[in-house]
Backbone as CSV, one residue per row, in Angstrom:
resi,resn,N_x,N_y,N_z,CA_x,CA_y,CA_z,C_x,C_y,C_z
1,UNK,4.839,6.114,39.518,4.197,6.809,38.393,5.245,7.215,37.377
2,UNK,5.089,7.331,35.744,6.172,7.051,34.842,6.062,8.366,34.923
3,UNK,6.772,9.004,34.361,7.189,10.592,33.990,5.816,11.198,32.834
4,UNK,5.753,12.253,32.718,4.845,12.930,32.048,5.301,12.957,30.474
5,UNK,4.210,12.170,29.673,4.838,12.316,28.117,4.618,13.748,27.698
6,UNK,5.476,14.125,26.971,5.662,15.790,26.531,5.071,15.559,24.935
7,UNK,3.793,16.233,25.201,3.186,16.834,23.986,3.239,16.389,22.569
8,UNK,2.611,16.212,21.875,2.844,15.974,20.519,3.219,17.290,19.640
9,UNK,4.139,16.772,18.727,4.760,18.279,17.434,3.579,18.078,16.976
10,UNK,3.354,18.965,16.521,2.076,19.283,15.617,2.532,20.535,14.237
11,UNK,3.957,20.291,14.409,4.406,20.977,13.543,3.951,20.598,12.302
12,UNK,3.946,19.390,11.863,3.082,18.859,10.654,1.949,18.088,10.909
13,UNK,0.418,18.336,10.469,-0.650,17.922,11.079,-1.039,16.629,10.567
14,UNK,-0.309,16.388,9.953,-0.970,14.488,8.913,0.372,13.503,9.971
15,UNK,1.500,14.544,10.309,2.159,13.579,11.367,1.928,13.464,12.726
16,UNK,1.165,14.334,13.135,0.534,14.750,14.373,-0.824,13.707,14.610
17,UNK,-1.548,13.464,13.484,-2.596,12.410,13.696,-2.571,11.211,13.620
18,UNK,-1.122,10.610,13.075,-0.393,9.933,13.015,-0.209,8.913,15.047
19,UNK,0.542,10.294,15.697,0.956,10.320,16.415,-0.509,10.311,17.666
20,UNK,-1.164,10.973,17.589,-1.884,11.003,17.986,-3.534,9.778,18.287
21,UNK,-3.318,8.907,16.986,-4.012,7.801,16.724,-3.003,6.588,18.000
22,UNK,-1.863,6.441,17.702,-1.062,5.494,17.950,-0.660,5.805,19.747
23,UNK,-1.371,6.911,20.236,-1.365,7.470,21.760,-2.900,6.675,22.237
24,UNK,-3.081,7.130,21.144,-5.368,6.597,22.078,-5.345,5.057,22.053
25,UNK,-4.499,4.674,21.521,-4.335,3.259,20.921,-3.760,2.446,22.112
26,UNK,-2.853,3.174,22.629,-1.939,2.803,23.798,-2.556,3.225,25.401
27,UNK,-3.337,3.670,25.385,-4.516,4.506,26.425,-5.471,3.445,26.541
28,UNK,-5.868,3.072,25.135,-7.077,2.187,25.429,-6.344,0.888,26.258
29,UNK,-5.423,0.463,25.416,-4.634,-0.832,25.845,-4.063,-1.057,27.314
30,UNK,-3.985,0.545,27.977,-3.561,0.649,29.598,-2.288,0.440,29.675
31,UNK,-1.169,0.605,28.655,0.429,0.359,28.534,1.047,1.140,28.414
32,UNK,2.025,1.064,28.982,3.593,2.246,28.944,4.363,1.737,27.980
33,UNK,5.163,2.450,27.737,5.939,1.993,26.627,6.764,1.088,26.818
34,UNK,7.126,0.900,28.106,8.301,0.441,28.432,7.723,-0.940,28.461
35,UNK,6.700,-1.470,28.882,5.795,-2.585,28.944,5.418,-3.102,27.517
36,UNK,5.642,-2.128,26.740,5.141,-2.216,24.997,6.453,-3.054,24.877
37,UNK,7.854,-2.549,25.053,8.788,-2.974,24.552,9.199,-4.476,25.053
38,UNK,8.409,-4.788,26.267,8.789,-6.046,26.696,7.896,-6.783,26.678
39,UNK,7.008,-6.814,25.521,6.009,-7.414,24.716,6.263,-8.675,24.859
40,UNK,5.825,-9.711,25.341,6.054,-11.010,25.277,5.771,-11.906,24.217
41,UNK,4.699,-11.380,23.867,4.346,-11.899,22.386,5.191,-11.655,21.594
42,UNK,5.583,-10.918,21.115,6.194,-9.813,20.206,7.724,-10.682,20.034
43,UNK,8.266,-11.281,19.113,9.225,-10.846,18.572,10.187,-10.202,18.201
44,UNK,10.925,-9.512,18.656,11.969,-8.494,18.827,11.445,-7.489,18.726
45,UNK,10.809,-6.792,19.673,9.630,-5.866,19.921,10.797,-4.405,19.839
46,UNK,10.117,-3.265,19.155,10.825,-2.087,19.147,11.113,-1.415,20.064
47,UNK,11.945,-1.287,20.694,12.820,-0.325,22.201,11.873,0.282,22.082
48,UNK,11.717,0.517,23.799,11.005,1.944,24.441,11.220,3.422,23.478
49,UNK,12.485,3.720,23.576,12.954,4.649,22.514,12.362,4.942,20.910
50,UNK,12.073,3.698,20.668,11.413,3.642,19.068,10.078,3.807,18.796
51,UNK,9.640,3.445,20.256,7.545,3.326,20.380,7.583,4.843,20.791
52,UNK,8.775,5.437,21.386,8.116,7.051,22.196,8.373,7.426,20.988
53,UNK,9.058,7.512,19.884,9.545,8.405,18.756,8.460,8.073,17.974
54,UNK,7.541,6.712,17.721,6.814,6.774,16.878,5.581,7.602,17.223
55,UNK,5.400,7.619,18.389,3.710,8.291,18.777,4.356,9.889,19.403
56,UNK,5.111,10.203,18.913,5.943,11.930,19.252,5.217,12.628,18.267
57,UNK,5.172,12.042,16.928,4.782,13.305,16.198,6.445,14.105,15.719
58,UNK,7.035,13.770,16.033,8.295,14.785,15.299,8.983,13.824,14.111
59,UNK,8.662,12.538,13.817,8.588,12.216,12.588,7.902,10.654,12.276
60,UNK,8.309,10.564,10.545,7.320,9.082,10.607,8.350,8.070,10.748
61,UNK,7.173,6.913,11.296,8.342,5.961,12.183,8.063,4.985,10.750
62,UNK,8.970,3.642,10.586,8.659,2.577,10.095,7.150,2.180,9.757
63,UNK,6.610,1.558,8.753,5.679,1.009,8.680,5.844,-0.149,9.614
64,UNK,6.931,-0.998,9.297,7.128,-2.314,10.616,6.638,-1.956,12.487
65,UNK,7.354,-0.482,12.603,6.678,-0.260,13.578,5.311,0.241,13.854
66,UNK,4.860,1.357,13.116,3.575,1.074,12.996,2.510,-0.187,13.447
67,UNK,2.485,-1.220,12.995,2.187,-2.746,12.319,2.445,-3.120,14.016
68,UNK,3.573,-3.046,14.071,3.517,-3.932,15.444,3.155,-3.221,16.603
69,UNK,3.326,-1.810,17.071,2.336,-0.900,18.056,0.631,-1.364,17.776
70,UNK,0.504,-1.400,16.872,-1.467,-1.706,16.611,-1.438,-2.761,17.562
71,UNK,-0.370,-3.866,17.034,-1.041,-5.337,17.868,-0.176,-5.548,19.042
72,UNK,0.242,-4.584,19.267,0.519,-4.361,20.916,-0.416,-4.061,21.691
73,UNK,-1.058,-3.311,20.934,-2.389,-2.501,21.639,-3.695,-2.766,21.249
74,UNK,-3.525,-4.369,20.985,-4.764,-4.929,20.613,-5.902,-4.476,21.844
75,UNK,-7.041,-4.589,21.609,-8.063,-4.061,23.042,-9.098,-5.325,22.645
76,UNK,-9.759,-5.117,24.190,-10.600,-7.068,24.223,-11.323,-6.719,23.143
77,UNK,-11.986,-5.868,22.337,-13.181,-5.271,21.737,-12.703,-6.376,20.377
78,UNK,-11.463,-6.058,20.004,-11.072,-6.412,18.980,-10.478,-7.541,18.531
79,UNK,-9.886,-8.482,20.388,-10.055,-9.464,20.320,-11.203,-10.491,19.776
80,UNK,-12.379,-9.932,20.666,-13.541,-11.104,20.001,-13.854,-10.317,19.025
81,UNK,-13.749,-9.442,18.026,-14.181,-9.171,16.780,-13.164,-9.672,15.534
82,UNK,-12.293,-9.883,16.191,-10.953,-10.885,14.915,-10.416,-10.634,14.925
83,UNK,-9.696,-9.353,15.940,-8.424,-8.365,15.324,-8.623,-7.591,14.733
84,UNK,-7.728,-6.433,14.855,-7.408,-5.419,14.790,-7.418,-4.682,13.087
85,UNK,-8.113,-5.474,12.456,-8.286,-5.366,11.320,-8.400,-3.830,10.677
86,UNK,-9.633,-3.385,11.333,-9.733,-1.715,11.339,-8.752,-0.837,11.513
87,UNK,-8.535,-0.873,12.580,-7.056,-0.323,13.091,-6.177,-0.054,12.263
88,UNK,-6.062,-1.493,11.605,-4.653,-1.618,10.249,-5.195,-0.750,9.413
89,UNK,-5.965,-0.911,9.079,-6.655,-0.003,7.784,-6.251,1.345,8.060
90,UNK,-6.863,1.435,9.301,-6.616,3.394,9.408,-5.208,3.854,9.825
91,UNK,-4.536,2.819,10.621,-3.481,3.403,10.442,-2.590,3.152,9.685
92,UNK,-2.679,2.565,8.243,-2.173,2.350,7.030,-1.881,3.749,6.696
93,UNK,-3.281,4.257,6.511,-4.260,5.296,5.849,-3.114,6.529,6.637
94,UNK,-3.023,6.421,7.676,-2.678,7.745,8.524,-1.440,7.624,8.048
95,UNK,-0.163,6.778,7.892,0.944,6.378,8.166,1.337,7.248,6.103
96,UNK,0.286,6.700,5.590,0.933,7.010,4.321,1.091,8.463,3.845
97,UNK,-0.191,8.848,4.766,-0.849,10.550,4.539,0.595,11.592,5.264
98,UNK,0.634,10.951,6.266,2.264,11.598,6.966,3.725,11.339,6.150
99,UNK,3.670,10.257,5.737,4.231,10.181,4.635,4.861,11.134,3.521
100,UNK,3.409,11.043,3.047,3.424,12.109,1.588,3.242,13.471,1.997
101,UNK,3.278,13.820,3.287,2.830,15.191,4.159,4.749,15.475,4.024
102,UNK,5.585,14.840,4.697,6.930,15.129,4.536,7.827,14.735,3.826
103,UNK,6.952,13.670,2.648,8.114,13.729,1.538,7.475,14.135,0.014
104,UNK,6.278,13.718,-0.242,6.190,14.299,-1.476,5.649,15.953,-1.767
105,UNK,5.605,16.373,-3.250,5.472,17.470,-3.398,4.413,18.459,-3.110
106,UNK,4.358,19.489,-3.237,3.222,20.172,-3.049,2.313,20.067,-4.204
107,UNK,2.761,20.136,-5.313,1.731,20.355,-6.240,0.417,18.786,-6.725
108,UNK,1.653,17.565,-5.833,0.879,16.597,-6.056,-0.691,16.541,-4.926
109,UNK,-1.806,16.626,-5.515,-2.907,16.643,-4.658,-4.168,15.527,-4.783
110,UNK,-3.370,14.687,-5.348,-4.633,13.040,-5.803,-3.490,12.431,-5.988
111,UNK,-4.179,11.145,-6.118,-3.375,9.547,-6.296,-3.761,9.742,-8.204
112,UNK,-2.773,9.072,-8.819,-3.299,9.233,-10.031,-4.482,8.047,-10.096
113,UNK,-5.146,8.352,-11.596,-6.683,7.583,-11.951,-6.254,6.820,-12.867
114,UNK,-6.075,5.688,-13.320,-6.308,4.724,-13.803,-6.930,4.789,-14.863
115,UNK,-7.697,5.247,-14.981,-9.066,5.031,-16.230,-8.642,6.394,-17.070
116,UNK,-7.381,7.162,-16.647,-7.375,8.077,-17.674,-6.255,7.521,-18.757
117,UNK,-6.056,6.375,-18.131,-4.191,6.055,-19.315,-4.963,5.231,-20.065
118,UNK,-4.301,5.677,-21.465,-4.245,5.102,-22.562,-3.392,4.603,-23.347
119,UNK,-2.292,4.884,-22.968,-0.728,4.564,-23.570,0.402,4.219,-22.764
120,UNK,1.532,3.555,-23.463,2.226,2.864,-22.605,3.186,4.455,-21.565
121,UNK,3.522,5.388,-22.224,4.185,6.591,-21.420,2.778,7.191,-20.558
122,UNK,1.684,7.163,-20.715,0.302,7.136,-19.955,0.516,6.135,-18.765
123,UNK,0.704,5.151,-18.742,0.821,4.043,-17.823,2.083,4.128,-17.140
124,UNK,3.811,4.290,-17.487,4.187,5.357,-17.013,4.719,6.719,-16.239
125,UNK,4.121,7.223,-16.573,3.503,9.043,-15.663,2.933,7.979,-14.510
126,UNK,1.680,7.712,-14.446,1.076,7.281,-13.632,1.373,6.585,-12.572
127,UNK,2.166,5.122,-12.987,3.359,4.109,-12.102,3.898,5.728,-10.968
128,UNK,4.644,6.245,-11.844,5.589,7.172,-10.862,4.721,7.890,-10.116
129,UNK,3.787,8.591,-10.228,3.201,9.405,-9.531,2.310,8.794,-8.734
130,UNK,2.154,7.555,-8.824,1.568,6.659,-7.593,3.000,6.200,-6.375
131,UNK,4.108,6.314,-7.162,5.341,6.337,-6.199,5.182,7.267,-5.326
132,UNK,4.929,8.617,-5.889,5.483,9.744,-5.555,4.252,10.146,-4.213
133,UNK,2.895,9.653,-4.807,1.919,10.168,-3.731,1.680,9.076,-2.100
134,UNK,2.820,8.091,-2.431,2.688,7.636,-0.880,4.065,7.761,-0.515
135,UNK,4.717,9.298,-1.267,6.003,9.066,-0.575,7.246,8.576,-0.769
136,UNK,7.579,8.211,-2.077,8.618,7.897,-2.352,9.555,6.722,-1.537
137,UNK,8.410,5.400,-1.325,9.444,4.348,-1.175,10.412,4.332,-1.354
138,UNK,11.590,3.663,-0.295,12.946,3.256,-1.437,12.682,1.967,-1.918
139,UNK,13.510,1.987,-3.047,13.774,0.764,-3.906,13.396,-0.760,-3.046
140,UNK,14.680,-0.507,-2.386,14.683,-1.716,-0.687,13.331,-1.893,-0.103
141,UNK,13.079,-0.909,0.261,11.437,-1.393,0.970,10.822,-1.868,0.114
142,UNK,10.125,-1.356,-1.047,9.618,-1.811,-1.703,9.834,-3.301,-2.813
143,UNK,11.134,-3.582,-2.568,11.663,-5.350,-2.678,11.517,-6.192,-1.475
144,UNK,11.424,-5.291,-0.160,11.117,-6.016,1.139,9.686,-6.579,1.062
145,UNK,8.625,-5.468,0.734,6.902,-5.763,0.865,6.862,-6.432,-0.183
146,UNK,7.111,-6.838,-1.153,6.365,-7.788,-2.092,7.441,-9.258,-2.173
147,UNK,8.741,-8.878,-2.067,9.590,-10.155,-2.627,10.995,-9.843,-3.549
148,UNK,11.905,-9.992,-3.621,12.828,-9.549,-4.644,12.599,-10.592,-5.617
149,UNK,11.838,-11.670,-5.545,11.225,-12.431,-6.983,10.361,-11.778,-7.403
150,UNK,9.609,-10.807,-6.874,8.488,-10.475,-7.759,8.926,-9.344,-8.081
151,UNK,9.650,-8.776,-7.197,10.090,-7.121,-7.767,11.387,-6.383,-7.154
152,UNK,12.571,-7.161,-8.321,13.662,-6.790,-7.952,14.134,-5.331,-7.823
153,UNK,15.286,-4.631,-6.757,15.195,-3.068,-6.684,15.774,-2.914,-7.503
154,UNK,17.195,-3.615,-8.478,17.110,-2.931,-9.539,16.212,-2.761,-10.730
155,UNK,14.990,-3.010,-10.950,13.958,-3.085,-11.763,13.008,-1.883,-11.226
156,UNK,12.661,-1.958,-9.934,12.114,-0.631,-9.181,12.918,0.899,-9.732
157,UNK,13.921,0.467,-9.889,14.487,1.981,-9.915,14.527,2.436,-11.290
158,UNK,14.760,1.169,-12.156,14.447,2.000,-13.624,12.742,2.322,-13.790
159,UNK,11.847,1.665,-12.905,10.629,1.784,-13.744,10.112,3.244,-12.839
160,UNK,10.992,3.139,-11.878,10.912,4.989,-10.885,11.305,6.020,-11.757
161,UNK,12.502,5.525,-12.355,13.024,6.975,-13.409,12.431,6.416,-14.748
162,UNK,11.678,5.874,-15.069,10.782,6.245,-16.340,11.739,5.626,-17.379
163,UNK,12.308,4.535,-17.083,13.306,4.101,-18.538,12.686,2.649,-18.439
164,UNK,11.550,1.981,-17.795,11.135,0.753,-18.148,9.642,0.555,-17.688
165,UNK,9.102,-0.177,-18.062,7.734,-0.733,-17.164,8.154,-1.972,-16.514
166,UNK,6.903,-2.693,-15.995,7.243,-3.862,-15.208,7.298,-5.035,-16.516
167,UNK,7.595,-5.756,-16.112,7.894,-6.594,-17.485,6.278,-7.568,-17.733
168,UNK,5.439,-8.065,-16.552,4.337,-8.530,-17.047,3.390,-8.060,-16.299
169,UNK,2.331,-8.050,-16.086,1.011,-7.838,-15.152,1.068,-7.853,-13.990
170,UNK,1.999,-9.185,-13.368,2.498,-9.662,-11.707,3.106,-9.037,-11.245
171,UNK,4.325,-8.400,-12.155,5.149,-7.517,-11.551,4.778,-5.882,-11.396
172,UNK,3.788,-5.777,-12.720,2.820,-4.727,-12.291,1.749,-4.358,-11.090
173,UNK,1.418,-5.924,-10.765,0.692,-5.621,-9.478,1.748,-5.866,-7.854
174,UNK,2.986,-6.480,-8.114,3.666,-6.113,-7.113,3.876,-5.342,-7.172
175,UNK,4.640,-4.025,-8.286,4.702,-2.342,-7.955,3.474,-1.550,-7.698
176,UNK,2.653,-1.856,-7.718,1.520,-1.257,-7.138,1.424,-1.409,-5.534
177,UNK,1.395,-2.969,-5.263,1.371,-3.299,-3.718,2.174,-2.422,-3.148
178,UNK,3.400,-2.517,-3.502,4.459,-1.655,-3.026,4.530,-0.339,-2.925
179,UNK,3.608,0.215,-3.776,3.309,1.728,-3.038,2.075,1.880,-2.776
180,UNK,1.686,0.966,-2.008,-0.148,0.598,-1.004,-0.867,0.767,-1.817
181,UNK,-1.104,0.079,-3.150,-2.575,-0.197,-3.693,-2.704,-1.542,-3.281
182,UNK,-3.217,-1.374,-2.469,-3.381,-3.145,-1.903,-4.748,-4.032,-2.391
183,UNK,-6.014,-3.381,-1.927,-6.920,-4.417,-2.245,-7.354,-4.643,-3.890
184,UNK,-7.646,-5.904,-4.275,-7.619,-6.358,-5.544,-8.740,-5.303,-6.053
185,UNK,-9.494,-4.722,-5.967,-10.574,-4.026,-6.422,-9.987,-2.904,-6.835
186,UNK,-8.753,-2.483,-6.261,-8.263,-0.919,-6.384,-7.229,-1.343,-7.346
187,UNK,-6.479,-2.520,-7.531,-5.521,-3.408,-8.499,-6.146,-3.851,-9.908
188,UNK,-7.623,-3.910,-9.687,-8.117,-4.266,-10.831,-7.762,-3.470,-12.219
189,UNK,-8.647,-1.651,-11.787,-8.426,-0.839,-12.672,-7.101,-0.817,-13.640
190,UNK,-6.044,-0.639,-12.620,-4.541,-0.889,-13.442,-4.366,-1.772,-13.849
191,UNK,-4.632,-2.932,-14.358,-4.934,-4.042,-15.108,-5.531,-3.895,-16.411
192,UNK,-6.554,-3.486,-16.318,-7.392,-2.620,-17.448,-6.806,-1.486,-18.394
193,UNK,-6.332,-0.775,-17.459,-5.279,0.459,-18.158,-4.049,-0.098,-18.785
194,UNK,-3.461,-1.225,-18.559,-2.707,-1.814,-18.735,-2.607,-2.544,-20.384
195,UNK,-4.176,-3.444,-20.154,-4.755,-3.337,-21.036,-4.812,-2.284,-22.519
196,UNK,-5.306,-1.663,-22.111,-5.668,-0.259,-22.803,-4.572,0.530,-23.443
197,UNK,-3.307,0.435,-22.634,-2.048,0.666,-23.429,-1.393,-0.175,-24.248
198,UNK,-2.130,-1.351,-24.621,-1.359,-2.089,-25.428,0.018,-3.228,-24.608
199,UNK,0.098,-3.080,-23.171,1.233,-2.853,-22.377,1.397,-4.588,-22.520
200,UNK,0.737,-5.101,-22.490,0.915,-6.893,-22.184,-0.384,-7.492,-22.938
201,UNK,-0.008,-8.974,-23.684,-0.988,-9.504,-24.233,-1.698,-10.135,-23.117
202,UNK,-3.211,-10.260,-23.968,-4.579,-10.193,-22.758,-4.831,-11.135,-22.033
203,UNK,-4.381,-12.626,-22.535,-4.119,-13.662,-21.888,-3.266,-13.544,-20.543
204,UNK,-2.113,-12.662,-20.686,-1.346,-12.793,-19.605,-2.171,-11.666,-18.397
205,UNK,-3.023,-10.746,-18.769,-3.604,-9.924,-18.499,-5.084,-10.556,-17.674
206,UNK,-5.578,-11.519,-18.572,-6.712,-12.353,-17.728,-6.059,-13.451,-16.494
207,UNK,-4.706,-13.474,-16.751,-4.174,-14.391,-15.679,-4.208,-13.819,-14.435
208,UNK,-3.425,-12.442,-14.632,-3.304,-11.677,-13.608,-5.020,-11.309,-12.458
209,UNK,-5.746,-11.122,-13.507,-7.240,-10.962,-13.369,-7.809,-11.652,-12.023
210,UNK,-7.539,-13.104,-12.857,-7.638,-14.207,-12.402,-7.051,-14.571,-10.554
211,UNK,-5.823,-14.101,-10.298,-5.102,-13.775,-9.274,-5.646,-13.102,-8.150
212,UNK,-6.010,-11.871,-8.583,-6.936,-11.224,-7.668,-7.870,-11.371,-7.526
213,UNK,-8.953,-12.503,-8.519,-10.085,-12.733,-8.195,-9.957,-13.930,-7.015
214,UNK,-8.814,-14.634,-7.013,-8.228,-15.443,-5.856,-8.581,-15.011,-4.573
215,UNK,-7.537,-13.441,-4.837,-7.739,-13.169,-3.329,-8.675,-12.506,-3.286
216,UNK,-9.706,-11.699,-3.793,-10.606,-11.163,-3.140,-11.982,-11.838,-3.858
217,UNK,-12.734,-13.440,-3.389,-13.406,-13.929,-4.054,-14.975,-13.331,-4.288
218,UNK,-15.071,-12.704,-2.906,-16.628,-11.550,-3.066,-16.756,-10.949,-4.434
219,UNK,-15.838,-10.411,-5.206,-15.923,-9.491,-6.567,-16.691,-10.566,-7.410
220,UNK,-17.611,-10.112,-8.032,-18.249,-11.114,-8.732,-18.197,-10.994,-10.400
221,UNK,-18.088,-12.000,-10.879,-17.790,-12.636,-11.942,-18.504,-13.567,-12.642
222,UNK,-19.701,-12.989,-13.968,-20.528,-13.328,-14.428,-20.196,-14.541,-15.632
223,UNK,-18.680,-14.247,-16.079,-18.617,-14.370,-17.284,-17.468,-16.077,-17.284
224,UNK,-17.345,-16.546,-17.761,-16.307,-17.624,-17.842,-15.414,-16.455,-18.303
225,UNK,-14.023,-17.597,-18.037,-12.202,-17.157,-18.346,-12.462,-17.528,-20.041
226,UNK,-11.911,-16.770,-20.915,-11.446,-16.641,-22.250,-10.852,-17.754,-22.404
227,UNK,-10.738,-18.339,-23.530,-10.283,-18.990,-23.901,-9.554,-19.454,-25.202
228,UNK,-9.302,-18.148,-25.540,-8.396,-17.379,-26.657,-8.152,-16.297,-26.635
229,UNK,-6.948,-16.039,-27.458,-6.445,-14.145,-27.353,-7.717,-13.246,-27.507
230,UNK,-8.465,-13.872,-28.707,-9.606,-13.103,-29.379,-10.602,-12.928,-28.153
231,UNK,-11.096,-14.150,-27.261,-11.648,-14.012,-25.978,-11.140,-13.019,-25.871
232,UNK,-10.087,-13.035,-25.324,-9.807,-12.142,-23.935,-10.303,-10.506,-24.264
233,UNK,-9.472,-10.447,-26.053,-9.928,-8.964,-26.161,-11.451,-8.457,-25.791
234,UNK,-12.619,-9.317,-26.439,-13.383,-9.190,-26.429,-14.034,-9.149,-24.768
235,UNK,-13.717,-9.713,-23.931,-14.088,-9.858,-22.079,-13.428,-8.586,-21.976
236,UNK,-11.998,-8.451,-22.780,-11.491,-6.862,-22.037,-12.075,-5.351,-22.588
237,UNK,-12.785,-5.360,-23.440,-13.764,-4.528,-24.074,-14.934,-4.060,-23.743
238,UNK,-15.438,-5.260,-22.945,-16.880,-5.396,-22.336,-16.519,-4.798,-20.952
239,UNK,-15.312,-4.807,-20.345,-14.552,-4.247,-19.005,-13.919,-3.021,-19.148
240,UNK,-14.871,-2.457,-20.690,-13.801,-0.838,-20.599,-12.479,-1.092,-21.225
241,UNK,-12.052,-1.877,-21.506,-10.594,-1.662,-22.201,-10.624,-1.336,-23.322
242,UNK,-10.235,-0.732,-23.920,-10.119,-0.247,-25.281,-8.924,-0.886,-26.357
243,UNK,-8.919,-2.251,-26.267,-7.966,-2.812,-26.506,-8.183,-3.128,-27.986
244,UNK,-7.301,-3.605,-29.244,-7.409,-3.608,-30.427,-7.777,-5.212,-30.982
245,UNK,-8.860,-5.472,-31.516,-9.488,-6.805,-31.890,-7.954,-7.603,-32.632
């Protein structure tokens, strides 16, 4: 019989549920850690040491580890349902909330809104304070999750301290990915706002559009692609943009 795991900190409660998700997870699955770490599947699976520190609760572990505890602890349920799909979701959700529980500020209490920018220092404020509310990526990670082609860290760090934007739409929606606006529906809006500040011409703006209608093909789409600047303004008008004929 393995030794008795000692308690979760609950000193901070968004890291505590954290910790606490990624325990029931490992309960359901019937695994010790030590069995976690010699994951056969797994790919240079995280030491015993790294799986007990992540489900402790005394701080946040890696997103990488995160990611790979879920599908350690895949359960049959979720086998024949496709994977662990859910799972990811919530413990995205949990991972970021602990996150911004021990690194960002107090006074920040929402993700910023999209639909309130109108200008390019509007668009901005906003970029940063979507940094700031999952936590203050570093530069590095956030060139790790998307690509250093799509979003080099020295480019991250000026558009963190407010001396640049992203240079087109793509690279706008890789700095978004990068601080978890992930699904195209939640990527859309900032596109629009984007729009709306004047920030990129609309063509390059319907491209981007276009991209995410790729990946998420359910969103439906009544209208044909533009087929001039004047198009586009006009499709981006009818979408709320307030963009200039």
């Amino acid at each position: 019989m393995g030794r008795r795991e000692k308690p979760v900190d609950r000193t901070i409660p968004a890291r505590a549920k954290l910790a606490d998700f990624l325990r029931e997870r490992k309960a359901a699955a019937g695994l010790t850690y030590e069995q976690m770490a010699k994951h056969s599947q797994v790919k240079e699976a995280p030491s015993q040491a790294t799986l007990e520190r992540a489900a402790s609760g005394s701080t946040v572990p890696s997103w990488a580890t995160v990611e790979v505890f879920v599908f350690m602890t895949i359960t049959k349920d979720e086998e024949l349902g496709g994977g662990p799909v859910a799972a990811l979701h919530r413990s995205r959700e949990l991972w970021i909330r602990a996150r911004r529980a021990t690194r960002a500020p107090y006074d920040i209490h929402a993700a910023p809104d999209p639909s309130l920018i109108s200008s390019r220092a509007d668009l901005s404020r906003a970029l940063r304070r979507q940094h700031v509310w999952v936590g203050f990526p570093p530069p590095g990670e956030m060139e790790r999750t998307v690509g250093s082609w799509a979003l080099p860290r020295s480019t991250t760090r000026r558009i963190i301290a407010g001396d640049t934007l992203p240079v087109d739409p793509h690279q706008l929606v890789a700095f978004l990915k990068a601080c978890y606006v992930i699904e195209p529906t939640d990527l859309e809006p900032w596109l629009y706002a984007a729009a709306r500040a004047h920030t990129y011409e609309g063509l390059r703006i319907w491209k981007a559009l276009q991209d995410l209608l790729a990946e998420a093909p359910e969103v439906d789409r009544t209208e044909g692609p533009p087929v001039s600047s004047d198009a586009t303004v006009v499709y981006l008008q009818k979408r709320g943009a307030e963009v200039a004929a």
